[in-house]
Residue frames as qw, qx, qy, qz and C-alpha x, y, z in Angstrom:
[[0.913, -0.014, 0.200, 0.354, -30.84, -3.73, 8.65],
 [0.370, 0.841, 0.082, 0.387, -29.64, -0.86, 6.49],
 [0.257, -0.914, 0.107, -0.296, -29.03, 1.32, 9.52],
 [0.855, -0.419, 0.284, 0.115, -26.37, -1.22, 10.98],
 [0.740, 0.416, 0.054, 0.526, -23.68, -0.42, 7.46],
 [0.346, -0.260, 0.058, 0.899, -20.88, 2.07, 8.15],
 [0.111, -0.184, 0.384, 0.898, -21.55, 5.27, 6.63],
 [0.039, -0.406, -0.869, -0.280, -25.15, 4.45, 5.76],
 [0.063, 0.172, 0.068, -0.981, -27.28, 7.76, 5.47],
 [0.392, 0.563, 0.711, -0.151, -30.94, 7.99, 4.20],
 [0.015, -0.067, 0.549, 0.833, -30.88, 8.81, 0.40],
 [0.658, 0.369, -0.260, -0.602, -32.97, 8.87, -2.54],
 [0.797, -0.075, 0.587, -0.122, -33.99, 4.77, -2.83],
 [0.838, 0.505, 0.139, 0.150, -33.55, 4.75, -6.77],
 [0.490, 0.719, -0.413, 0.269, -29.80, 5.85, -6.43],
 [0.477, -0.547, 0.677, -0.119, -28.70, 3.62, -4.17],
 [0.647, 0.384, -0.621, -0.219, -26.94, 0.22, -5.11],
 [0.566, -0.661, 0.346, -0.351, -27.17, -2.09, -2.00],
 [0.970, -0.075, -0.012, 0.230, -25.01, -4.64, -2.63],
 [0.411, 0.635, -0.217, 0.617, -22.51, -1.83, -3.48],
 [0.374, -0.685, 0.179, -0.599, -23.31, -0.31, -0.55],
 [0.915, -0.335, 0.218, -0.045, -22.83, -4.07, 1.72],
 [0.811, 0.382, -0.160, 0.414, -19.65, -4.38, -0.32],
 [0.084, 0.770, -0.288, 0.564, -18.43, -1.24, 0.78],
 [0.688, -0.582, 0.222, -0.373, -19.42, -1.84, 4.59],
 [0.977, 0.053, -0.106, 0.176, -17.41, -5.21, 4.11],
 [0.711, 0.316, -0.233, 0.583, -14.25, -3.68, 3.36],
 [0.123, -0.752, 0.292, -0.577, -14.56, -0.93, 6.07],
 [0.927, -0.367, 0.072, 0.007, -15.56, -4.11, 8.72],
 [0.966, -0.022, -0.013, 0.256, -12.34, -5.74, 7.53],
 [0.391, 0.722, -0.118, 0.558, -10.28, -2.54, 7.84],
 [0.289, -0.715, 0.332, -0.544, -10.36, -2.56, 11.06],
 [0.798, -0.424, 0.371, -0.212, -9.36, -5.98, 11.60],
 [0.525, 0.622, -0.551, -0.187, -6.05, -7.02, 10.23],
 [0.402, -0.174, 0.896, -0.071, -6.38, -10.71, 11.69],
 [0.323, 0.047, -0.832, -0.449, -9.57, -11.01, 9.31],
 [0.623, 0.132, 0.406, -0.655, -13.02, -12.53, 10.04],
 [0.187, -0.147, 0.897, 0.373, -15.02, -15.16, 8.85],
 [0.136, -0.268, -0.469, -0.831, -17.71, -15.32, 6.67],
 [0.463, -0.669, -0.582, 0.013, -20.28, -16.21, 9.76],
 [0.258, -0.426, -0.154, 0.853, -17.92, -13.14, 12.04],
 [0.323, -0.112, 0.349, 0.873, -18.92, -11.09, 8.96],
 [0.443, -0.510, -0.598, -0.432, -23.02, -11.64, 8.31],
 [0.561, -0.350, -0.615, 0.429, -23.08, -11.29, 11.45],
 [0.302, -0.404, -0.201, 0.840, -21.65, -7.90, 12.47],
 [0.128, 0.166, -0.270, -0.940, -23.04, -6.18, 9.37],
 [0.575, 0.377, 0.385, -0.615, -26.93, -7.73, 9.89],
 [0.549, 0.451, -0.337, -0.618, -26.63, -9.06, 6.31],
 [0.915, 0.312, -0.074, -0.246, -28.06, -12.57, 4.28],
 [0.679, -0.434, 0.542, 0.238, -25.22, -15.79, 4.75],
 [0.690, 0.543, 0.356, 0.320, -25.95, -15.86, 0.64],
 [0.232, 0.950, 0.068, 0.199, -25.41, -12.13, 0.11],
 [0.605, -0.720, 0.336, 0.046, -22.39, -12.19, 2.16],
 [0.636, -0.142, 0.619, 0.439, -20.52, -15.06, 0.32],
 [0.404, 0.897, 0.126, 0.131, -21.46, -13.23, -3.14],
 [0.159, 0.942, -0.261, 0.137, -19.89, -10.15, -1.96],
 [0.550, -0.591, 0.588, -0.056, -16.76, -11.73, -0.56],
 [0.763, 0.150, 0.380, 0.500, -16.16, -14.19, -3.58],
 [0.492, 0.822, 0.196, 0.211, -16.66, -11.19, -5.70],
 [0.166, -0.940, 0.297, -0.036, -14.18, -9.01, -3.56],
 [0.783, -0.360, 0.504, 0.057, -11.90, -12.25, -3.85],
 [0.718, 0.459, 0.330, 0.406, -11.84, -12.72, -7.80],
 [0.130, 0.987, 0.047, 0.083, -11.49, -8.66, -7.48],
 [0.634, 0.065, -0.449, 0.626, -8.12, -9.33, -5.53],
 [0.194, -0.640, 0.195, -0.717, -9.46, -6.58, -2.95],
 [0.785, -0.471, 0.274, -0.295, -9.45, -9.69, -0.61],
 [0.334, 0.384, -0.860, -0.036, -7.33, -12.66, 0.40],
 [0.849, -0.287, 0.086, -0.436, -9.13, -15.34, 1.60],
 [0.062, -0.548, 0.814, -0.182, -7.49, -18.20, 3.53],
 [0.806, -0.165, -0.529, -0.208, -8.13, -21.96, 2.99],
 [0.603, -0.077, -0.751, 0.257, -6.64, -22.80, 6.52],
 [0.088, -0.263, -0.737, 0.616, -8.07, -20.47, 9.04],
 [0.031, 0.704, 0.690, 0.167, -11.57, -19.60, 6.53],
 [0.188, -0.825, -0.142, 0.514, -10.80, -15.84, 7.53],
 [0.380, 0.799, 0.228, 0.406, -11.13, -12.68, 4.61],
 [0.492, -0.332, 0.022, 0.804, -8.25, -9.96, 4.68],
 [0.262, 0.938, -0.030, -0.226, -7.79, -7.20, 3.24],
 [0.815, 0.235, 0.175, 0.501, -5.33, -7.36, 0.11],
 [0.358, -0.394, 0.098, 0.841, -2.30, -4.88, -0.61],
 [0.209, 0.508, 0.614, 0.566, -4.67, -4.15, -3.72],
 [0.151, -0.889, -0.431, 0.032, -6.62, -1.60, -1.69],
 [0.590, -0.552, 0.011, 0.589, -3.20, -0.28, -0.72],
 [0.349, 0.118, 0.497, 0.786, -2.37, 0.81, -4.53],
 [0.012, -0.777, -0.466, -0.423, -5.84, 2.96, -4.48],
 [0.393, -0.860, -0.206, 0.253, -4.94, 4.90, -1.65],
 [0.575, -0.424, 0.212, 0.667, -1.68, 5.75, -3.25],
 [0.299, 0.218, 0.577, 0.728, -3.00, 6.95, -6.33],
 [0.142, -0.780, -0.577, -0.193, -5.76, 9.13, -4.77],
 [0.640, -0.483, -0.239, 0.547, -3.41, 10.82, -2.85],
 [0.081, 0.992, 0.078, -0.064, -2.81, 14.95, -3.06],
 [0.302, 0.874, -0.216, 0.313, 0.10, 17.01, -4.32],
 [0.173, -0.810, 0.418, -0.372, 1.72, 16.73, -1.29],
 [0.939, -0.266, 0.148, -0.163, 2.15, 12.94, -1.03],
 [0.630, -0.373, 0.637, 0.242, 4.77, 10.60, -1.15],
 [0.688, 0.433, 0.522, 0.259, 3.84, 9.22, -4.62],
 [0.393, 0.897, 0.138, 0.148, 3.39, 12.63, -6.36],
 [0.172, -0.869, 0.391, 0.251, 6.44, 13.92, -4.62],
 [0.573, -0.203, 0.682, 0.408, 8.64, 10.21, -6.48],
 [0.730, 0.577, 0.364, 0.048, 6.68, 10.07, -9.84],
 [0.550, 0.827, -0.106, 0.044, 8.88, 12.98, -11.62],
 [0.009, -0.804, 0.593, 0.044, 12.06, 11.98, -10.06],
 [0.738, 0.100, 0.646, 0.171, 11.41, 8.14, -11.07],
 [0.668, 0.734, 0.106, 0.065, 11.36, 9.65, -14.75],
 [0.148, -0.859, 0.484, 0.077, 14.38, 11.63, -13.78],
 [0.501, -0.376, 0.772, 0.107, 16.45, 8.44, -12.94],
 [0.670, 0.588, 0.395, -0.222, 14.43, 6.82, -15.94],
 [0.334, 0.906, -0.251, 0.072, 15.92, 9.26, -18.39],
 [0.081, 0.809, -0.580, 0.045, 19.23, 9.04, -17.08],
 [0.576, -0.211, 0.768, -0.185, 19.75, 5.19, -16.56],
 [0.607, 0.175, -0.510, -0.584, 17.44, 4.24, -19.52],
 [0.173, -0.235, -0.950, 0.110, 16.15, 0.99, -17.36],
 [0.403, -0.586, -0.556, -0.430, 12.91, 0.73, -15.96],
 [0.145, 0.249, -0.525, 0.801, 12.62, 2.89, -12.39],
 [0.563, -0.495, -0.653, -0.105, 10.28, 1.32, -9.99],
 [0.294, -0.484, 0.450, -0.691, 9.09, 2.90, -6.21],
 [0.676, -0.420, -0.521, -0.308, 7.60, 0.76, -3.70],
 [0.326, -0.581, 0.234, -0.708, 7.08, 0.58, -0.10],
 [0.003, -0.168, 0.879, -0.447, 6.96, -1.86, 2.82],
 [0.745, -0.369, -0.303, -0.466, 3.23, -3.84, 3.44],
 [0.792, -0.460, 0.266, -0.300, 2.12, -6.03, 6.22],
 [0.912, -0.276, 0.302, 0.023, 5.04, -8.61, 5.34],
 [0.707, 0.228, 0.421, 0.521, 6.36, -8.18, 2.29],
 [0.093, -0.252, 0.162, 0.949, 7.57, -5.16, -0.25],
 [0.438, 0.661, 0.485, -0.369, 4.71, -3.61, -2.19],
 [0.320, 0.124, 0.440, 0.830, 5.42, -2.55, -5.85],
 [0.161, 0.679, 0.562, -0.443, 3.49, 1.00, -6.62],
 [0.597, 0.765, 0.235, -0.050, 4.88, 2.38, -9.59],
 [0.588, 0.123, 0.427, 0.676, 7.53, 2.35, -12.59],
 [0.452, 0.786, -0.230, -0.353, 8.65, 4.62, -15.55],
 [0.839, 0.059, 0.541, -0.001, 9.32, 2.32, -17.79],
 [0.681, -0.304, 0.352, 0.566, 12.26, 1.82, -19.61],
 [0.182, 0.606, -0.449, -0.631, 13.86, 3.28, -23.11],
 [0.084, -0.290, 0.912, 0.279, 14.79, -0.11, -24.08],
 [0.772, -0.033, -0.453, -0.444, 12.45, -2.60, -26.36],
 [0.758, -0.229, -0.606, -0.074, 12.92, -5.03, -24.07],
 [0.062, -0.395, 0.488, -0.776, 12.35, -3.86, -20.56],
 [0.127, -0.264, -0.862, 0.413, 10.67, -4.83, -17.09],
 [0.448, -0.341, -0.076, -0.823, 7.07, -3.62, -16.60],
 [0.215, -0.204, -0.891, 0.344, 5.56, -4.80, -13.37],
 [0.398, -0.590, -0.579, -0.398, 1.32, -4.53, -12.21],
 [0.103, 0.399, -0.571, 0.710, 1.20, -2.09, -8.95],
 [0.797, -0.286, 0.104, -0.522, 0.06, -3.87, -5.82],
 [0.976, -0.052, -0.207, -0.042, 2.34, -6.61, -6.33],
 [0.717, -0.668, 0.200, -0.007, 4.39, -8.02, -3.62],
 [0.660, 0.633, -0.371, 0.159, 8.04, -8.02, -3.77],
 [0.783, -0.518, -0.344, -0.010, 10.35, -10.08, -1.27],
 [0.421, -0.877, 0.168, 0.156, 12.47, -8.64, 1.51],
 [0.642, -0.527, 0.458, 0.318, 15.41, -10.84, 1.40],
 [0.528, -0.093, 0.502, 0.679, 16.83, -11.12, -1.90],
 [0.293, 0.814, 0.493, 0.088, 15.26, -7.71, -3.46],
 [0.352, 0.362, -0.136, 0.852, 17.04, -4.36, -3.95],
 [0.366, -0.561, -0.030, -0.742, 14.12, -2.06, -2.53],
 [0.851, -0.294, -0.436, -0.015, 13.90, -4.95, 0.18],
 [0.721, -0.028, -0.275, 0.636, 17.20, -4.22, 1.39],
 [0.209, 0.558, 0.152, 0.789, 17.25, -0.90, 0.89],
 [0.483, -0.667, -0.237, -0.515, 14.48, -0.61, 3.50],
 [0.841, -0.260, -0.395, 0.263, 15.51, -3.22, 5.83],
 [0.733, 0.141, -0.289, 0.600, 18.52, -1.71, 6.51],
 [0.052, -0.405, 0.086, -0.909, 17.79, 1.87, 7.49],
 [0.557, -0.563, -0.494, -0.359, 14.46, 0.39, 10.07],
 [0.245, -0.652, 0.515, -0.500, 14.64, 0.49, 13.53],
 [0.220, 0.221, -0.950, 0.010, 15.81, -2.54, 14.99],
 [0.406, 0.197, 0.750, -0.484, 12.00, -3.59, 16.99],
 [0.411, 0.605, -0.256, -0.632, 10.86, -3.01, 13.30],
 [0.235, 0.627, -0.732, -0.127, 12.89, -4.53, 11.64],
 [0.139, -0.264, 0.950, -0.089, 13.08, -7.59, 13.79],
 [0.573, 0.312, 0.559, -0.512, 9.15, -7.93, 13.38],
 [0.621, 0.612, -0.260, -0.414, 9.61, -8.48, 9.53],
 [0.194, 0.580, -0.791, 0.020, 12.49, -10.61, 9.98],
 [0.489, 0.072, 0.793, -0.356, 9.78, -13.25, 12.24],
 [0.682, 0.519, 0.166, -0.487, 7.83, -13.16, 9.20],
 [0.029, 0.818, -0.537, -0.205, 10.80, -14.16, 6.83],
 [0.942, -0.085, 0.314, -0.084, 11.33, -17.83, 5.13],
 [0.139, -0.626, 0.634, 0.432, 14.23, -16.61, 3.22],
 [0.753, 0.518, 0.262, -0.308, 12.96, -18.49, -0.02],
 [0.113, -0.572, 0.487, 0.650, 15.35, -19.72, -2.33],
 [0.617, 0.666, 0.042, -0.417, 15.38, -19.01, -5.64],
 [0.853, 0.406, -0.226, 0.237, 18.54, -20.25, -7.13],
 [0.742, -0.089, -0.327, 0.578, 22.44, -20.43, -5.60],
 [0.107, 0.499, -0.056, 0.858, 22.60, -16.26, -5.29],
 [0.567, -0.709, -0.304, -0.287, 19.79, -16.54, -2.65],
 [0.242, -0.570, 0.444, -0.647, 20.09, -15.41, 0.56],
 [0.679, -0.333, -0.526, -0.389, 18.62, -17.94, 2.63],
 [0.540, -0.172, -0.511, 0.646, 20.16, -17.50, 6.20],
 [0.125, -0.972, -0.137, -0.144, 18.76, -14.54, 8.58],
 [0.585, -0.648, 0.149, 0.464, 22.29, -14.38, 9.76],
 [0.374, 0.226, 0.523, 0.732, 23.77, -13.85, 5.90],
 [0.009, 0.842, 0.412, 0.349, 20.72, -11.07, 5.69],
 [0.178, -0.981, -0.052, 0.054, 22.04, -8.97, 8.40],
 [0.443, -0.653, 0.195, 0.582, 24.95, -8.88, 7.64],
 [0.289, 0.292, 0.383, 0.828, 24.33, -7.77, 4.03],
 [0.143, -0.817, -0.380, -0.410, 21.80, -5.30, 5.28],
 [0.473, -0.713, 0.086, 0.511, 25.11, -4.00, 7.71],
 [0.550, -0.144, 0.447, 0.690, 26.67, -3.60, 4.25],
 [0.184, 0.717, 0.474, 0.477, 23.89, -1.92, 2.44],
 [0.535, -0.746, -0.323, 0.229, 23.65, 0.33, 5.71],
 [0.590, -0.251, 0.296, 0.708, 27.80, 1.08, 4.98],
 [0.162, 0.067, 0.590, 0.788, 27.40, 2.06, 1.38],
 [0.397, 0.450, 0.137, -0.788, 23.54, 3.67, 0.97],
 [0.590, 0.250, -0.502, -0.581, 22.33, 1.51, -1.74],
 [0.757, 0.005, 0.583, -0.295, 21.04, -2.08, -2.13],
 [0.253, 0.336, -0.756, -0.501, 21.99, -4.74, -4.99],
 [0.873, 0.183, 0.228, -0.390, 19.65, -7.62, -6.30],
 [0.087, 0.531, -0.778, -0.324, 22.66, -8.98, -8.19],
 [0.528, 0.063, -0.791, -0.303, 20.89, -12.41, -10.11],
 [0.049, -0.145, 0.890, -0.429, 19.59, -13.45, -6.70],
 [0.663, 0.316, 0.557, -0.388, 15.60, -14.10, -7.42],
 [0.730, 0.629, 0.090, -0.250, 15.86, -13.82, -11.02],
 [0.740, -0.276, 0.440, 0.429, 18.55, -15.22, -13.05],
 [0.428, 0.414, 0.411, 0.690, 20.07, -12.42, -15.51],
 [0.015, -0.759, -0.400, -0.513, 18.46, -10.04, -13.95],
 [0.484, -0.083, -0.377, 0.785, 20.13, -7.14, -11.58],
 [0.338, -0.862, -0.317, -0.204, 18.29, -4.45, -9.39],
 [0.367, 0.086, -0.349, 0.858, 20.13, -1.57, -8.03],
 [0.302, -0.751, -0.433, -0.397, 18.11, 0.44, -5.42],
 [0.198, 0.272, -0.373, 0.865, 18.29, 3.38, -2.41],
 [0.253, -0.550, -0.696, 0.386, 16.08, 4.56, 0.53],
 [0.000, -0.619, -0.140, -0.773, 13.86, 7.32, 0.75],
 [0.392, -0.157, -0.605, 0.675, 13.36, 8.70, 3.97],
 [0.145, -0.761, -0.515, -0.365, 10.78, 10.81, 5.40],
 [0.003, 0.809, -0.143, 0.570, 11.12, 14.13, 7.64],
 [0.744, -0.616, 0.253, -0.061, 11.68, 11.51, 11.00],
 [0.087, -0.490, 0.862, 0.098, 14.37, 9.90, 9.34],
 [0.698, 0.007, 0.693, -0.180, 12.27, 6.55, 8.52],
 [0.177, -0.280, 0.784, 0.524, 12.65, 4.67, 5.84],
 [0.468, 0.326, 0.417, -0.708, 9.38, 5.03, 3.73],
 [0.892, 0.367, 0.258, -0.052, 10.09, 3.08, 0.89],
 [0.488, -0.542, 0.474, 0.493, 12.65, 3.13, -2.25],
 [0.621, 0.707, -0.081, -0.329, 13.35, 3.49, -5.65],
 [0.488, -0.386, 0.700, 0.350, 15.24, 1.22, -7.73],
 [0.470, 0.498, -0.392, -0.614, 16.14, -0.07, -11.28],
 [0.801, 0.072, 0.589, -0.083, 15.66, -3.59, -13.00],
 [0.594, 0.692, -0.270, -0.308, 17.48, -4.67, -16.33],
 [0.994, 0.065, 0.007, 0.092, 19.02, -7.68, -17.61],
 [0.866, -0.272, 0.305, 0.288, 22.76, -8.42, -17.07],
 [0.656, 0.204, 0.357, 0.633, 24.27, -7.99, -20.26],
 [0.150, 0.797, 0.230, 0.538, 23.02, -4.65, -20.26],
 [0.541, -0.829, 0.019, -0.139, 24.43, -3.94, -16.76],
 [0.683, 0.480, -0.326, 0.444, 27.98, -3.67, -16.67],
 [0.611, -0.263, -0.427, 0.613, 30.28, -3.13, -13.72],
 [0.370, -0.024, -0.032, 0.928, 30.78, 0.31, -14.95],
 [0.299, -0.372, -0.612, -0.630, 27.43, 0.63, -15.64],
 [0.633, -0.587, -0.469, 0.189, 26.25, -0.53, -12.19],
 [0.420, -0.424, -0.370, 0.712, 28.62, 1.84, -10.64],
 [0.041, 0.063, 0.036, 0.996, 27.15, 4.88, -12.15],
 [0.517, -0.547, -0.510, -0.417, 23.17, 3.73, -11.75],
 [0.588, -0.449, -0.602, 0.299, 24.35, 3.48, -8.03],
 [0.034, -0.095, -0.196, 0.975, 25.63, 7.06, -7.75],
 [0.203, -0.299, -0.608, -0.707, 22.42, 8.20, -9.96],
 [0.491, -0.547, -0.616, -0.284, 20.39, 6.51, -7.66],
 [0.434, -0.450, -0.432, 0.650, 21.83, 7.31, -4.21],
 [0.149, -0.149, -0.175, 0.962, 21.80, 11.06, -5.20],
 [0.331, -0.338, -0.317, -0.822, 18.06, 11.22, -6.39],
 [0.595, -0.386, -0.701, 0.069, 17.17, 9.08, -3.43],
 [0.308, -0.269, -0.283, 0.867, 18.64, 12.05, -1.46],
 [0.055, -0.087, -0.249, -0.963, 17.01, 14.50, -3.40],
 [0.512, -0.328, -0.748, -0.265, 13.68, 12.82, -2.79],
 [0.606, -0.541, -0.536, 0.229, 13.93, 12.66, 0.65],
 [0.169, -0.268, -0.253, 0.914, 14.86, 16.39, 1.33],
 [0.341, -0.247, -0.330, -0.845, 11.69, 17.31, -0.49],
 [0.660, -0.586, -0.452, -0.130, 9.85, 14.81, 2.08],
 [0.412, -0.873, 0.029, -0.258, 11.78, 16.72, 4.83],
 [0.896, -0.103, -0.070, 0.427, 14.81, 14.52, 5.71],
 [0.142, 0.903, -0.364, 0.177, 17.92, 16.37, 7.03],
 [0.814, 0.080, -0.475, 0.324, 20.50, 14.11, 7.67]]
């Protein structure tokens, strides 16, 4: 049965954990299938107990390293897995290259400066420096942030290619949140022609009420848009004049950024 797990070698028996080891094999199974499986698709392929199965698979469920669907009974992989890969990453990654020039903007902004990246529908949050101010945003990385009425959303949107692009946009229920919302895909592209215009992206009260999000695109040596960096901070602390210098700020470390990942305009 053993011999039938990914990756499954012949050890020393007292340092092995085999439910670890059937966990593991889960999440590689389900890595390679981003419709999901169900828990009979899943015993199955990996040879293993219909108990021992649903175990691992609630456990990977409370863990959030799964999503599990009540309407077609089929285990995912969660964006949760998505935040370990980003944080394991070498010198030479995306992350390590944003981290000191989120502080950068940080420092010079005093809000909280946030990266994140595009997932399988939605934005991904992956990490902050976090504000000056006693009262500031602090957000949990891994957690999903939505297209249409987001800065980094926009930000992204706007710069994709348009077969991209349109494949998010099927996904898309334009959610509102209060009167600011977006909630029209026609109203979306044509603020994501305007972000497009001007290099930046505004959140201006439109999920949260009081609360404004200025953000830019980073860009990677093809020219793709590979995520973004923006700020979060309440209103009263965000002035007009205020806003219009967080937007330079941000447009020109977004630049900087992206000529260290290779971009040449």
């Amino acid at each position: 049965m053993e011999n039938t797990l990914p990756n499954m070698e012949k050890v020393d028996e007292s340092y092995k954990v085999p439910n670890l080891e059937k966990g593991i094999a889960v999440l590689e199974y389900l890595s390679l299938r981003s419709a999901g499986e169900t828990l009979q698709d899943i015993k199955s392929a990996l040879d293993i107990s219909q108990t021992t199965a649903y175990r691992i698979l609630n456990t990977l469920v409370r863990l959030e390293y799964l999503n599990f669907s009540e309407d077609t009974k089929r285990y995912k992989l969660s964006r949760k897995l998505l935040t370990l890969g980003f944080r394991s990453l070498n010198e030479h990654n995306l992350l390590e290259t944003v981290l000191p020039h989120l502080r950068d903007l940080r420092d010079q902004v005093k809000e909280t400066a946030c990266f994140g990246v595009l997932g399988d529908e939605k934005g991904i949050f992956i990490e902050q420096a976090q504000g000056h101010h006693t009262f500031r945003f602090v957000l949990s990385p891994g957690k999903p942030f939505e297209l249409h009425c987001s800065a980094p959303g926009k930000a992204i949107m706007a710069y994709l290619p348009k077969t991209v692009r349109d494949r998010y946009l099927s996904y898309m229920t334009f959610t509102r949140y209060n009167s600011r919302t977006i909630t029209s895909r026609e109203a979306y592209l044509e603020e994501l022609e305007k972000v497009g215009k001007l290099g930046y992206a505004m959140d201006n009260e439109e999920e949260l009420s009081g609360v404004i999000c200025v953000g830019a695109p980073i860009f990677n040596y093809t020219g793709y848009p590979c995520g973004a960096i923006w700020i979060s901070g309440p209103k009263d602390r965000l002035s007009k004049e205020v806003v219009k210098n967080t937007v330079k700020v941000i447009k020109e470390i977004a630049g900087v950024i992206s000529n260290e990942l290779g971009f040449r305009k």
